[in-house]
N, C-alpha and C positions, 0 to 999 in steps of 0.2 A: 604574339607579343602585344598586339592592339588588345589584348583579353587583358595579359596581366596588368597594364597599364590603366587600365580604365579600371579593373578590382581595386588597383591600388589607390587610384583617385578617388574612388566611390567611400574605399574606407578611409581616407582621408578626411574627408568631407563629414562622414558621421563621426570619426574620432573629432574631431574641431570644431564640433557644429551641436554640444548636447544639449543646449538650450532648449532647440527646435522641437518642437514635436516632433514627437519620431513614434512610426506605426510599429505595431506588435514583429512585424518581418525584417523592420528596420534593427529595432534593438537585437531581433537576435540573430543578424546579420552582423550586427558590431562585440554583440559576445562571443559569435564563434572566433572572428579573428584575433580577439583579445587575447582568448585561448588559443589558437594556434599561433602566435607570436611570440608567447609568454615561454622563457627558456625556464625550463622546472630540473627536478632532480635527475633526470636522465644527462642532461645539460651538464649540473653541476659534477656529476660521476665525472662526463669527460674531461672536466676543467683537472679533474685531478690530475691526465695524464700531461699538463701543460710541464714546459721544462724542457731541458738538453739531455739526449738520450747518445747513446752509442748501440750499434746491434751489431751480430755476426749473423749472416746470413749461409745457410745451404740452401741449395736449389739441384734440380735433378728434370733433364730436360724430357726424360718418356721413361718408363717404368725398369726399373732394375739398369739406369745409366749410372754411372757411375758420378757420384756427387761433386758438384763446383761448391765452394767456398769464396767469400770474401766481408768484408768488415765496410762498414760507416757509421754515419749521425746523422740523429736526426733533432729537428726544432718542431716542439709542438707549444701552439697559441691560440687558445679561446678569439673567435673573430667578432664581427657583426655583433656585439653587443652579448656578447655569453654563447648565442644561437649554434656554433659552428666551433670547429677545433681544426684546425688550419695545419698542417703538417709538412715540412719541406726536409728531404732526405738528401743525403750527398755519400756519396762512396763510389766504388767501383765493382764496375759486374763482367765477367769475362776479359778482366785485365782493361776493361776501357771504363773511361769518368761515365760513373752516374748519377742523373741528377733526376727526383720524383717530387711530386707535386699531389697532395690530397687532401680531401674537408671529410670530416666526420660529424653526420647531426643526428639529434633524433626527431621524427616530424612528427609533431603533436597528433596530425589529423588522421595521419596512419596507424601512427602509434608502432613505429617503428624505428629503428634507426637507418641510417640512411648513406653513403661513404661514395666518395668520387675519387678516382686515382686516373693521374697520367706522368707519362716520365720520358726520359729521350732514348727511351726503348722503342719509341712509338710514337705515331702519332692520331691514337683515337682515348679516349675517354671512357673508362670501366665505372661501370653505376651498379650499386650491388643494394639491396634490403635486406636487414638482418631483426632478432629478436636476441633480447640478452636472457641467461640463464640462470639467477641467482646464486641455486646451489652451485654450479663450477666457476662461475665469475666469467661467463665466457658471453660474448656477441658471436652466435652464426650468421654471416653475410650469405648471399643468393644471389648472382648476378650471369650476367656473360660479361665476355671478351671475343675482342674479332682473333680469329686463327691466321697470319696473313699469308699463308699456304695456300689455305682453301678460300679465303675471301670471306668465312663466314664466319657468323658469333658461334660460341660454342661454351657450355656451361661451367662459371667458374663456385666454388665454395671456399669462403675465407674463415678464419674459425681467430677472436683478438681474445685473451686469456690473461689475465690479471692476476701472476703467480702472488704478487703484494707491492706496496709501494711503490717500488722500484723496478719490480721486472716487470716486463709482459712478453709474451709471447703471441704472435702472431703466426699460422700455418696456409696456405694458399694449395687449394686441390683441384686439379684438372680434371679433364675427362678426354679416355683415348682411346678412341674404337668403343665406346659404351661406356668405357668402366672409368672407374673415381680413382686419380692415385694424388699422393702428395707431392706436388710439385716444388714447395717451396715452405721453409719454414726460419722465421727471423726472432733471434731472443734479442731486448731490450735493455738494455741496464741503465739506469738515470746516471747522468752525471753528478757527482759528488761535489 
């Protein structure tokens, strides 16, 4: 925390201060952050999905169970100045209220995008990296999630799919004894 705090002072201090002579390390110590601050087209992609959505959800707890069902909304909002797409979900899962909480970015310096979810399924924190795919319109995410059976993380894959405007589709894939099944897949319709 003492690190990010002082990064953040230090570029404080060269963004407000360009008068100064500033050594060849200094300036491009204030161009990278420039660049990594700077929200670009990947940015603007997400702004698209800003808006009131509605989705149905199937989910399917271990391979060949038999499918759960259910429906909500969701509110998606560009945060922190474009940086972040900010998403809060509300419906129900297993006949009990659900309520999820998650940001969607891309980080310049990775060159990735980047997505946090937590909901009162739970209470740890899923961090996934993904790459988007132009030709299918889709973000592969890559992350873990804790299993709270075993205690441990265990490899999740998200796949977000931009059938057009208005839909998207999101899929969520486990992994059970080795193998990858689809756990979970939610279609989106914008509210009209």
């Amino acid at each position: 925390m003492k690190c990010l705090l002082l990064s953040a002072s230090l570029l404080l201090l060269l963004l407000h201060h360009p008068a100064q002579a500033q050594s060849a390390e200094d300036q491009a110590a204030q161009k990278a952050w420039m660049e990594y601050m700077t929200p670009g087209p990947n940015h603007q992609m997400l702004a698209k999905g800003d808006g009131e959505w509605t989705y149905e959800m199937t989910a399917w707890m271990k391979p060949g169970a038999e499918p759960m069902k259910s429906t909500g909304s969701c509110v998606n909002k560009m945060v922190l100045g474009g940086r972040y797409q900010e998403s809060k979900a509300t419906g129900t899962f297993m006949d009990q209220p659900f309520e999820g909480y998650g940001t969607t970015g891309y980080d310049n310096a990775k060159k990735k995008f980047v997505s946090t979810w937590m909901d009162n399924m739970g209470t740890g924190v899923m961090y996934m990296e993904g790459n988007y795919d132009e030709a299918s319109k889709t973000i592969t995410f890559n992350g873990n999630m804790l299993d709270p059976m075993t205690g441990k993380d265990c490899p999740v894959k998200e796949t977000v799919k931009w059938v057009d405007d208005n839909t998207q589709v999101m899929e969520m894939y486990s992994t059970v004894d080795g193998k990858e099944f689809k756990s979970m897949e939610l279609t989106f319709k914008r509210k009209m």
